[in-house]
MARLOSE-242072 format. One record per residue: residue in one letter; x, y, z of N, C-alpha, C in turn. Coordinates in steps of 0.02 Angstrom, whole numbers, plus 50000, padded with zeros to 5 digits. Layout:
N
<filo code="A" n_c1="X" n_c2="Y" n_c3="Z" ca_c1="X" ca_c2="Y" ca_c3="Z" c_c1="X" c_c2="Y" c_c3="Z"/>
...
***
This chain:
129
<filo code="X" n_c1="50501" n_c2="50678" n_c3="50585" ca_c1="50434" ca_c2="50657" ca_c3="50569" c_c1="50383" c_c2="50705" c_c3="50599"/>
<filo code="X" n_c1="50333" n_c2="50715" n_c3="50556" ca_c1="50272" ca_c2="50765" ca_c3="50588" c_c1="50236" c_c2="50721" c_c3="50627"/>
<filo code="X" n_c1="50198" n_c2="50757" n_c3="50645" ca_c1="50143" ca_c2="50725" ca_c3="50728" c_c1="50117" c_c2="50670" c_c3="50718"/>
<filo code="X" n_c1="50153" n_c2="50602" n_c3="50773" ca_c1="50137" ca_c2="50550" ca_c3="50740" c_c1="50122" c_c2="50496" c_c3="50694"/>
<filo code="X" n_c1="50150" n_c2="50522" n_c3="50617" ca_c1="50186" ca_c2="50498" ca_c3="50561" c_c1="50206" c_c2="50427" c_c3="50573"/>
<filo code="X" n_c1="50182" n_c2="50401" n_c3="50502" ca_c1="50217" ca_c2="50328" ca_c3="50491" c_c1="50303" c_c2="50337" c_c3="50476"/>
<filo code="X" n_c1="50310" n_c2="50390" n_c3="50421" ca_c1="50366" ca_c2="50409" ca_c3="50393" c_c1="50371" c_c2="50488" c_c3="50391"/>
<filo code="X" n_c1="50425" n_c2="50505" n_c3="50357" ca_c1="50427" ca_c2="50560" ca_c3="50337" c_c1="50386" c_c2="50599" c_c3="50299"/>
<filo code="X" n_c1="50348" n_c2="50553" n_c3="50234" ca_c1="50315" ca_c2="50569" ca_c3="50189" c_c1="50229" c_c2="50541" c_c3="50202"/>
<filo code="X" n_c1="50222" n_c2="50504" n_c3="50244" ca_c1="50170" ca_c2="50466" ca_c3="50277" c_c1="50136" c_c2="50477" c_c3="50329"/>
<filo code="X" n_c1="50060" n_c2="50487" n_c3="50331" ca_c1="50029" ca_c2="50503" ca_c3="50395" c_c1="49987" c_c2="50404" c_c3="50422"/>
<filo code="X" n_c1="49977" n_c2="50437" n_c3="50476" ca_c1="49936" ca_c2="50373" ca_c3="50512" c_c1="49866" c_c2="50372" c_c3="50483"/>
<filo code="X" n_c1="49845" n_c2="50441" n_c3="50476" ca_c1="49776" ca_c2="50438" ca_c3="50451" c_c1="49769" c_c2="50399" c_c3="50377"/>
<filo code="X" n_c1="49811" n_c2="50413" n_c3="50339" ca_c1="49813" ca_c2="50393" ca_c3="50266" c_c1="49812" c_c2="50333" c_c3="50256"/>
<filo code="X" n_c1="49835" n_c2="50278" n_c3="50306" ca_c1="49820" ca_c2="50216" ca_c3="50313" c_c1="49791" c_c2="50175" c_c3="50359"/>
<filo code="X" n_c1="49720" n_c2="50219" n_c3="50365" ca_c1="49669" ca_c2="50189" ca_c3="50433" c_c1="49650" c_c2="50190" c_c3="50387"/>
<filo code="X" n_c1="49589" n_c2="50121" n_c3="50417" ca_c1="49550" ca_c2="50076" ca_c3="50387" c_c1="49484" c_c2="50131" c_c3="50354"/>
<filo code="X" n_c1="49477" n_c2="50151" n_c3="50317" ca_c1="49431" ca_c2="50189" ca_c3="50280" c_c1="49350" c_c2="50187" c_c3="50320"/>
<filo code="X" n_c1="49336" n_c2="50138" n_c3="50344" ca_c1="49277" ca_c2="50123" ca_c3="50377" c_c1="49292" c_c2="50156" c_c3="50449"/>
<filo code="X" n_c1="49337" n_c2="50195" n_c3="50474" ca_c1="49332" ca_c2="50226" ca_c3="50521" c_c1="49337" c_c2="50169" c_c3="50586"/>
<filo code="X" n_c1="49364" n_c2="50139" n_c3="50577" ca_c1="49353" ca_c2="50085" ca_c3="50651" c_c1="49425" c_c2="50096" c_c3="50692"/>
<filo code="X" n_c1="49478" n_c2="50117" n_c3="50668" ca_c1="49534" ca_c2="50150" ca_c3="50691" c_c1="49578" c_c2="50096" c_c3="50661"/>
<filo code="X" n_c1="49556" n_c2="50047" n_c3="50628" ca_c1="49647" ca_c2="49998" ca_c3="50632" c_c1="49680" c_c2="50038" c_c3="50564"/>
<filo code="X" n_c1="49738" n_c2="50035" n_c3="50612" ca_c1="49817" ca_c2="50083" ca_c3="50569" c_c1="49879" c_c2="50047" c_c3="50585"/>
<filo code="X" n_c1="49861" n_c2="49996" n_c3="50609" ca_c1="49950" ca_c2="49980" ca_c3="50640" c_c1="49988" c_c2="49934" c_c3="50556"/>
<filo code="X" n_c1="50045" n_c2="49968" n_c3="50542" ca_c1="50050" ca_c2="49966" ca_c3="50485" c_c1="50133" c_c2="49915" c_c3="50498"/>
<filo code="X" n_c1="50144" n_c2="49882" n_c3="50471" ca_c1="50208" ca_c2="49844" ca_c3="50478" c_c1="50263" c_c2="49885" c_c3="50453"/>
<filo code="X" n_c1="50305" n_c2="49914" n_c3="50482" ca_c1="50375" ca_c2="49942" ca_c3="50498" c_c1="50426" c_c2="49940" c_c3="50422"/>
<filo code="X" n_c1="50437" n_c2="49884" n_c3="50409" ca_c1="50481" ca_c2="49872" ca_c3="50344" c_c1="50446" c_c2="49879" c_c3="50303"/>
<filo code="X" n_c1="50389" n_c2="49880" n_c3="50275" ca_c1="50348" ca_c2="49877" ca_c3="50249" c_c1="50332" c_c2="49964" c_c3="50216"/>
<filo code="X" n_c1="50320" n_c2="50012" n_c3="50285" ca_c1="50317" ca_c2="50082" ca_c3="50276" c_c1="50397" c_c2="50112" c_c3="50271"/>
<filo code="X" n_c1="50449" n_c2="50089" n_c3="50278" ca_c1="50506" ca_c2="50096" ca_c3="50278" c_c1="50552" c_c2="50086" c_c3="50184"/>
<filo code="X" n_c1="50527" n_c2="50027" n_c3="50173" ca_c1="50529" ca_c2="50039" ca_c3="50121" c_c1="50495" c_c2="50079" c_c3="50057"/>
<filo code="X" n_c1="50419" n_c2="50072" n_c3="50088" ca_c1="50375" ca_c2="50121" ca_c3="50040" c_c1="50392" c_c2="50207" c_c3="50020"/>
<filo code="X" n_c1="50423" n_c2="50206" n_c3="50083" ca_c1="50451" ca_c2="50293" ca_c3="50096" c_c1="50517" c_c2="50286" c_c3="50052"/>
<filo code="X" n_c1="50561" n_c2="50243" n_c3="50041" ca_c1="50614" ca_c2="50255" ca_c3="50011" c_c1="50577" c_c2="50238" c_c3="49933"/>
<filo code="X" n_c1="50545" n_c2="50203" n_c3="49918" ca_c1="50509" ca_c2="50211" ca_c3="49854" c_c1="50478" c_c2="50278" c_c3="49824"/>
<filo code="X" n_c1="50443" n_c2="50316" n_c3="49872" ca_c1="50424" ca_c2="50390" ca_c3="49869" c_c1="50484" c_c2="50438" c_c3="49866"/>
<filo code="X" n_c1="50534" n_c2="50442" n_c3="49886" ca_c1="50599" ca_c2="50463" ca_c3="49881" c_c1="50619" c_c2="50453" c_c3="49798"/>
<filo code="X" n_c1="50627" n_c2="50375" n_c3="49798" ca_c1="50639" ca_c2="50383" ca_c3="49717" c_c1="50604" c_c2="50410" c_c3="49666"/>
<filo code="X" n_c1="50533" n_c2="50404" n_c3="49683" ca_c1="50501" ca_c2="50419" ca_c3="49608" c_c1="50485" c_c2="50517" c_c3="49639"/>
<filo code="X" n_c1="50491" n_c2="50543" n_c3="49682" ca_c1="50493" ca_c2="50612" ca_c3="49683" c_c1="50435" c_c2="50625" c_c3="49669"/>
<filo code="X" n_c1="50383" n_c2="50600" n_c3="49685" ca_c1="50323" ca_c2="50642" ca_c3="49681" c_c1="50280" c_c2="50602" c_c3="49734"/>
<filo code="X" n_c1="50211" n_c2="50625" n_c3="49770" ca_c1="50172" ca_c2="50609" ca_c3="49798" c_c1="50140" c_c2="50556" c_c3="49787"/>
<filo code="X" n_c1="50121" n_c2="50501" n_c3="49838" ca_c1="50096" ca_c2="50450" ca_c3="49836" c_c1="50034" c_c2="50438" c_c3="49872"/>
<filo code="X" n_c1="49981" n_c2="50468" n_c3="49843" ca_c1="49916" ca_c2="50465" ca_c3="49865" c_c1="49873" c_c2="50372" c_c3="49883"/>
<filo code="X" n_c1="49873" n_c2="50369" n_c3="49947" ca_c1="49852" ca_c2="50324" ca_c3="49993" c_c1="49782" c_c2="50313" c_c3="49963"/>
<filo code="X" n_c1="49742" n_c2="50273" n_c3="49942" ca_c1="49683" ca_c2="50256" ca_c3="49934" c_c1="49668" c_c2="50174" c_c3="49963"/>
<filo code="X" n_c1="49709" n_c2="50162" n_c3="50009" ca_c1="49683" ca_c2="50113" ca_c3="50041" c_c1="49761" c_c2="50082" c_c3="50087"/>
<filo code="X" n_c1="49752" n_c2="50076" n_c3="50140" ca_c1="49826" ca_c2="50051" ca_c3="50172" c_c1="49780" c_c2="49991" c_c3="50221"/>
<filo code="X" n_c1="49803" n_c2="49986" n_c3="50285" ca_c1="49757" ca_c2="49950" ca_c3="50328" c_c1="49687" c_c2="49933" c_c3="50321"/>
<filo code="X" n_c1="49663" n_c2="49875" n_c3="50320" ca_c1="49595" ca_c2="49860" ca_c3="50319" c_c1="49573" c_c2="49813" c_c3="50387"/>
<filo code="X" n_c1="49511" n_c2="49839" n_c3="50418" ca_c1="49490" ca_c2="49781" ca_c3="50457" c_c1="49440" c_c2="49726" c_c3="50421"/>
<filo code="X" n_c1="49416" n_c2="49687" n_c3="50449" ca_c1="49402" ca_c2="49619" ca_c3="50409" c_c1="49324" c_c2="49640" c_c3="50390"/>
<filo code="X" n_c1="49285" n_c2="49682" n_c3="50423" ca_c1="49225" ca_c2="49701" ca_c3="50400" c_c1="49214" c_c2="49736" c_c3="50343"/>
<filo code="X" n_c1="49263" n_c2="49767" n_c3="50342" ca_c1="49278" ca_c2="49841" ca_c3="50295" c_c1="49310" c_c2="49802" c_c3="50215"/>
<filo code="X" n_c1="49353" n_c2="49750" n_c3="50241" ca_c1="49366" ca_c2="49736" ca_c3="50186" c_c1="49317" c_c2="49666" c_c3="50147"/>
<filo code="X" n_c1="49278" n_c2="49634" n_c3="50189" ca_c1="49216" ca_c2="49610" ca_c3="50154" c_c1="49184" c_c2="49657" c_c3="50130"/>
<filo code="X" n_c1="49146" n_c2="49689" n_c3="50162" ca_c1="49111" ca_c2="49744" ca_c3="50122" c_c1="49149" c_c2="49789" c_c3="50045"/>
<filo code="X" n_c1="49200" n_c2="49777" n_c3="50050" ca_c1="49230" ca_c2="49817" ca_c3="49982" c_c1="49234" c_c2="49759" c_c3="49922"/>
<filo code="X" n_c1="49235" n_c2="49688" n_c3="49959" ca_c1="49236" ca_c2="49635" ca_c3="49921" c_c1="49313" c_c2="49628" c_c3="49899"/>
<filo code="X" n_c1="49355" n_c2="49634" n_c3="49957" ca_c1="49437" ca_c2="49614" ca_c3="49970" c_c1="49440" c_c2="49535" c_c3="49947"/>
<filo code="X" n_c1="49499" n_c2="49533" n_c3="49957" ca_c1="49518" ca_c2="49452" ca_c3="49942" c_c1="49501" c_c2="49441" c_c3="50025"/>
<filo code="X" n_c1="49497" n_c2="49391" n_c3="50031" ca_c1="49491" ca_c2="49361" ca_c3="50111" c_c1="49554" c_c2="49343" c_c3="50149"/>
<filo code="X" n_c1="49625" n_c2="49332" n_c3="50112" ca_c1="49688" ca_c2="49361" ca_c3="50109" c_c1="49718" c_c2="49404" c_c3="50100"/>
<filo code="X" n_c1="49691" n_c2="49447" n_c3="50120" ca_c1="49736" ca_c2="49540" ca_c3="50075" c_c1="49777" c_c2="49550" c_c3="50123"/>
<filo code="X" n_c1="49843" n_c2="49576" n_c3="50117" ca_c1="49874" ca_c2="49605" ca_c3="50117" c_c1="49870" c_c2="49666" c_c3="50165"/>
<filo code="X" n_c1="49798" n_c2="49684" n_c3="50146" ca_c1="49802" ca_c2="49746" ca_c3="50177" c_c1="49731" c_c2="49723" c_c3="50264"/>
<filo code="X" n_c1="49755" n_c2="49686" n_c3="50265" ca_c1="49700" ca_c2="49637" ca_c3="50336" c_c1="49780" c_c2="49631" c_c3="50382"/>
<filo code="X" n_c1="49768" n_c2="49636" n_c3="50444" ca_c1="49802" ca_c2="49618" ca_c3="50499" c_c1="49829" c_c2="49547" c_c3="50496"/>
<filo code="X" n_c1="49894" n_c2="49562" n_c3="50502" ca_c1="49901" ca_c2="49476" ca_c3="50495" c_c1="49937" c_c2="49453" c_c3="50580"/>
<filo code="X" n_c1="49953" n_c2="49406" n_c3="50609" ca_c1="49962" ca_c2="49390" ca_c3="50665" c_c1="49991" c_c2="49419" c_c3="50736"/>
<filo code="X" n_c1="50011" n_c2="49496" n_c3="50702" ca_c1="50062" ca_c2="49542" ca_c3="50739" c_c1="50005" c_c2="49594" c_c3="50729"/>
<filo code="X" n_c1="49954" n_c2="49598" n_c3="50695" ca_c1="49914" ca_c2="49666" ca_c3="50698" c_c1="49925" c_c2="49704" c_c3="50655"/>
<filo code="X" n_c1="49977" n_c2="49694" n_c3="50627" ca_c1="49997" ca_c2="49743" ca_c3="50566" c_c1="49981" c_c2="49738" c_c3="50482"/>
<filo code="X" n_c1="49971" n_c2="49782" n_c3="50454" ca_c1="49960" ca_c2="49769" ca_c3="50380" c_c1="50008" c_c2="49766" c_c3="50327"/>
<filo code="X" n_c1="50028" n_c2="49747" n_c3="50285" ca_c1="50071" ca_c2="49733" ca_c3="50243" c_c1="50070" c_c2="49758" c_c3="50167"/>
<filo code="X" n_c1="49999" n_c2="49817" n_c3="50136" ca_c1="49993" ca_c2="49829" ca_c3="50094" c_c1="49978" c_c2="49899" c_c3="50089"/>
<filo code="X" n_c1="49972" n_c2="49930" n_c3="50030" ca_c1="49946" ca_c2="49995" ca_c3="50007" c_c1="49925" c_c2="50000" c_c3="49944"/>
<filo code="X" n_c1="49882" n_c2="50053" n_c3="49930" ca_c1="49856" ca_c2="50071" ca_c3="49856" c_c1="49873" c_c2="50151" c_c3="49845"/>
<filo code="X" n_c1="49904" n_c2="50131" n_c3="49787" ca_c1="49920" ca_c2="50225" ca_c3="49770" c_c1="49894" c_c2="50236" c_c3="49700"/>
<filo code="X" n_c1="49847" n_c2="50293" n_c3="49691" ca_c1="49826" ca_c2="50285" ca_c3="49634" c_c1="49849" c_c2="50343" c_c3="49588"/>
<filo code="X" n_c1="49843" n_c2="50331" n_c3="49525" ca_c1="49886" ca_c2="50360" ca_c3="49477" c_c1="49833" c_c2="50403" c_c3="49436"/>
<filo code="X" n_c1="49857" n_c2="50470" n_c3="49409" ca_c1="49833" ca_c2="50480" ca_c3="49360" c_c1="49839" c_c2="50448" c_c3="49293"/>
<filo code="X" n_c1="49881" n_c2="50457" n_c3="49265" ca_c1="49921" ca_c2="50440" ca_c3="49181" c_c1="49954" c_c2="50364" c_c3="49192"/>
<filo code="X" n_c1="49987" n_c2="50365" n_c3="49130" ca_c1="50031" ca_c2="50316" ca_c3="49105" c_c1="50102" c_c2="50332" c_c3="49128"/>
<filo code="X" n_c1="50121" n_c2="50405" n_c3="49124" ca_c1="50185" ca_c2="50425" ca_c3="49145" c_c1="50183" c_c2="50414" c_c3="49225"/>
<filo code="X" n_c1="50125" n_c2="50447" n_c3="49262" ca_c1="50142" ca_c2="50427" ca_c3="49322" c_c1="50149" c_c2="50350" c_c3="49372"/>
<filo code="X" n_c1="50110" n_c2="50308" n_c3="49335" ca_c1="50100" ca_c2="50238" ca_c3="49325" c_c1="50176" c_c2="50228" c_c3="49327"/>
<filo code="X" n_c1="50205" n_c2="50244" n_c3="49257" ca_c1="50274" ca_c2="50207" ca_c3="49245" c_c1="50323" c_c2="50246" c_c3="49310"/>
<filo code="X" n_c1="50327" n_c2="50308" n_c3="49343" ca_c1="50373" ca_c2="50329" ca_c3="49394" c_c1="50353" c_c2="50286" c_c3="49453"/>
<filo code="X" n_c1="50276" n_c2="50279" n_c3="49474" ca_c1="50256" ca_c2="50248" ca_c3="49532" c_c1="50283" c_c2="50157" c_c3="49534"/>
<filo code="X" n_c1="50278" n_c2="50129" n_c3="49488" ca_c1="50315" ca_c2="50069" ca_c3="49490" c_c1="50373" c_c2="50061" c_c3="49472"/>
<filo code="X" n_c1="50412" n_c2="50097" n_c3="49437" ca_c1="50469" ca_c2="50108" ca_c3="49428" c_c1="50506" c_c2="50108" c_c3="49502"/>
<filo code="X" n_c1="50473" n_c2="50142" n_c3="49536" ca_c1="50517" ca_c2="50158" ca_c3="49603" c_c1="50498" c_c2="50118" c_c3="49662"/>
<filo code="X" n_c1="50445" n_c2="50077" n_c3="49643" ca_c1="50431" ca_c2="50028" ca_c3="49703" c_c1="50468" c_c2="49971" c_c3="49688"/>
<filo code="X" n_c1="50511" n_c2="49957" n_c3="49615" ca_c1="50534" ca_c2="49911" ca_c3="49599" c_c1="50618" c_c2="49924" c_c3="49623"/>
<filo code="X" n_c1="50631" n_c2="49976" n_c3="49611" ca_c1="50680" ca_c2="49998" ca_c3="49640" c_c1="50717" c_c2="50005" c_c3="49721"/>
<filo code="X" n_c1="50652" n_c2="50013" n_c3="49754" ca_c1="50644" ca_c2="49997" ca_c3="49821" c_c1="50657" c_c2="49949" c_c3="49844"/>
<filo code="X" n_c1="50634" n_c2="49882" n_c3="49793" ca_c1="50638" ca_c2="49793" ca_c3="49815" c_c1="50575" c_c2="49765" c_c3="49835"/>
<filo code="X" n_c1="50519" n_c2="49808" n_c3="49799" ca_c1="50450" ca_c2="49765" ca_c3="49816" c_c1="50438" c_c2="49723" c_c3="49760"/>
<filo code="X" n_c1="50422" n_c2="49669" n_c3="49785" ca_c1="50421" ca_c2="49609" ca_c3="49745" c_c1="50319" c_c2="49588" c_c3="49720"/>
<filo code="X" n_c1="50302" n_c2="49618" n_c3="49720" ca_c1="50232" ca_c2="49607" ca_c3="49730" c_c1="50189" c_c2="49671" c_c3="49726"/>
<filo code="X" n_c1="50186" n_c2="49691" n_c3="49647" ca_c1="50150" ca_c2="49740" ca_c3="49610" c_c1="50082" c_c2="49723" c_c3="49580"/>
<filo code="X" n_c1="50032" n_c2="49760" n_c3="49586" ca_c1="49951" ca_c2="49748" ca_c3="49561" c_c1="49943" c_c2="49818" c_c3="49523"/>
<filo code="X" n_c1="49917" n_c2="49817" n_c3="49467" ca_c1="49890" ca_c2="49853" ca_c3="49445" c_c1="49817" c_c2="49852" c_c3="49447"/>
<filo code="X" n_c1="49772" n_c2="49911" n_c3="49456" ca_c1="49709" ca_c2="49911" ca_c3="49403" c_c1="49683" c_c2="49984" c_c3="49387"/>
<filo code="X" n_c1="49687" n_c2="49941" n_c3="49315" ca_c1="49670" ca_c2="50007" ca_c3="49268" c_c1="49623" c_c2="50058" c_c3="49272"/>
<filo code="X" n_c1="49551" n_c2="50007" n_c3="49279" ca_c1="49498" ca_c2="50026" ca_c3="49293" c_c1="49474" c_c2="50086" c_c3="49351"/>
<filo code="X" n_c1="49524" n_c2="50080" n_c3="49401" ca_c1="49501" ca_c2="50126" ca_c3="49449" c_c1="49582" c_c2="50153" c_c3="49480"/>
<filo code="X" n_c1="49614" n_c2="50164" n_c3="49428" ca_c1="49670" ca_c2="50199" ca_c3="49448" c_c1="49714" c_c2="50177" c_c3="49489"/>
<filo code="X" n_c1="49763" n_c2="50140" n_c3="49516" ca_c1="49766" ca_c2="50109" ca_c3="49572" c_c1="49830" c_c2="50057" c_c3="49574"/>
<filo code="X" n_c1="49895" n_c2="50063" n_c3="49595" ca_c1="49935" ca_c2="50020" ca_c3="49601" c_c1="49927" c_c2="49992" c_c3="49694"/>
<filo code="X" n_c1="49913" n_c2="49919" n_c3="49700" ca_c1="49926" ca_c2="49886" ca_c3="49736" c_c1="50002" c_c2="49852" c_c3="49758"/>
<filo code="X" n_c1="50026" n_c2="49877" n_c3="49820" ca_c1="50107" ca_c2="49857" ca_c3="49828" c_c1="50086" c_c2="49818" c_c3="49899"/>
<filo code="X" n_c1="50124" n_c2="49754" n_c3="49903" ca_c1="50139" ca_c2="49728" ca_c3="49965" c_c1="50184" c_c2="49669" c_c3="49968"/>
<filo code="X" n_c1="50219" n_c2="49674" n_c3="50047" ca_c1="50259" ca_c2="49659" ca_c3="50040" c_c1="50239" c_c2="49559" c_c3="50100"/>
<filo code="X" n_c1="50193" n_c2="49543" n_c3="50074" ca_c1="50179" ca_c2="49502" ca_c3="50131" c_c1="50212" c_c2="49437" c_c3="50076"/>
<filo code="X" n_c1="50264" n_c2="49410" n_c3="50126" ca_c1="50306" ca_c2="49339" ca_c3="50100" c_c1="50257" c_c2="49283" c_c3="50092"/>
<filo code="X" n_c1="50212" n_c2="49284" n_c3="50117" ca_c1="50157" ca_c2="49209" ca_c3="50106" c_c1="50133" c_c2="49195" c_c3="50047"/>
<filo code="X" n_c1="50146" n_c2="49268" n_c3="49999" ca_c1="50106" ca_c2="49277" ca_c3="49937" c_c1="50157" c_c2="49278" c_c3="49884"/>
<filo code="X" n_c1="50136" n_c2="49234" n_c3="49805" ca_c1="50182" ca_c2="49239" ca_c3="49761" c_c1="50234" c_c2="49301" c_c3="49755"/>
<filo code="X" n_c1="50297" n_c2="49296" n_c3="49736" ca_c1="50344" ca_c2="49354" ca_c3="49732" c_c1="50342" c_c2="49339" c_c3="49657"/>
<filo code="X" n_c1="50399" n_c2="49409" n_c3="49648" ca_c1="50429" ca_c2="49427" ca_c3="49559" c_c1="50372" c_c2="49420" c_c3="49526"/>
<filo code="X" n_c1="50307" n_c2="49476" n_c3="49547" ca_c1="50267" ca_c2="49463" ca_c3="49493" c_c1="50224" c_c2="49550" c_c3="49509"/>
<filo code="X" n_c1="50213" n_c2="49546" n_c3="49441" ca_c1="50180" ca_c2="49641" ca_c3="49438" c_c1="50094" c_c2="49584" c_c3="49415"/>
<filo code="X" n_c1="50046" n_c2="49617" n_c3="49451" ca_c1="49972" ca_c2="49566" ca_c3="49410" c_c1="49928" c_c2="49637" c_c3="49390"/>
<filo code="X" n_c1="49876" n_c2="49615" n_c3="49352" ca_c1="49805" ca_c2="49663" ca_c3="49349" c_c1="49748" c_c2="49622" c_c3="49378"/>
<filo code="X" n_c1="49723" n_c2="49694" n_c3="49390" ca_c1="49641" ca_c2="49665" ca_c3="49426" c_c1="49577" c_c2="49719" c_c3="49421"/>
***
């Protein structure tokens, strides 16, 4: 792993809270599996949102449950990788499905697959938003 890395393919910076407040602590199985998902689909998985703190994600107008908010251990449980195309769309979920993530979001509108793996929240389901 490079300097301080979540994964192999993963930096710490890529999943701090965008608002600059430092939260990054990212849940373990969570980045463990995402990296073997990036493995499968063989191409880069551009981070547009991992960890959120609770200010940052009011202000973006988050769910007040996301995924990507600290949950009782400090850690976050989600990511956004955004896509160019349709082809890359179909490799990027293709391989998170492959991985064993149970809990896929699309939106079209702003490019953007939502993956997380937090058990509190419906499974076996791909949604749009």
């Amino acid at each position: 792993m490079a300097v301080g890395d979540l994964s192999k393919n993963f930096s710490r910076s890529e999943f701090a809270c965008k608002c600059g407040c430092g939260t990054t602590k990212m849940n373990m199985p969570f980045m463990e599996r995402l990296q073997t998902a990036r493995e499968y689909a063989g191409i880069a998985f551009n981070i547009s949102s991992g960890g959120r703190c609770v200010i940052h994600n009011k202000r973006i107008e988050g769910k007040k449950d996301s995924a990507h908010l600290p949950d009782m251990d400090g850690e976050s449980h989600a990511a956004d990788i955004t896509f160019k195309n349709g082809f890359q769309l179909f490799i990027i979920v293709s391989a998170l499905l492959k991985a064993g993530f149970r809990r896929i979001g699309i939106n079209f509108k702003y490019k953007f697959v939502h993956v997380d793996n937090d058990s509190g929240k419906p499974q076996d389901t791909i949604f749009s938003y």
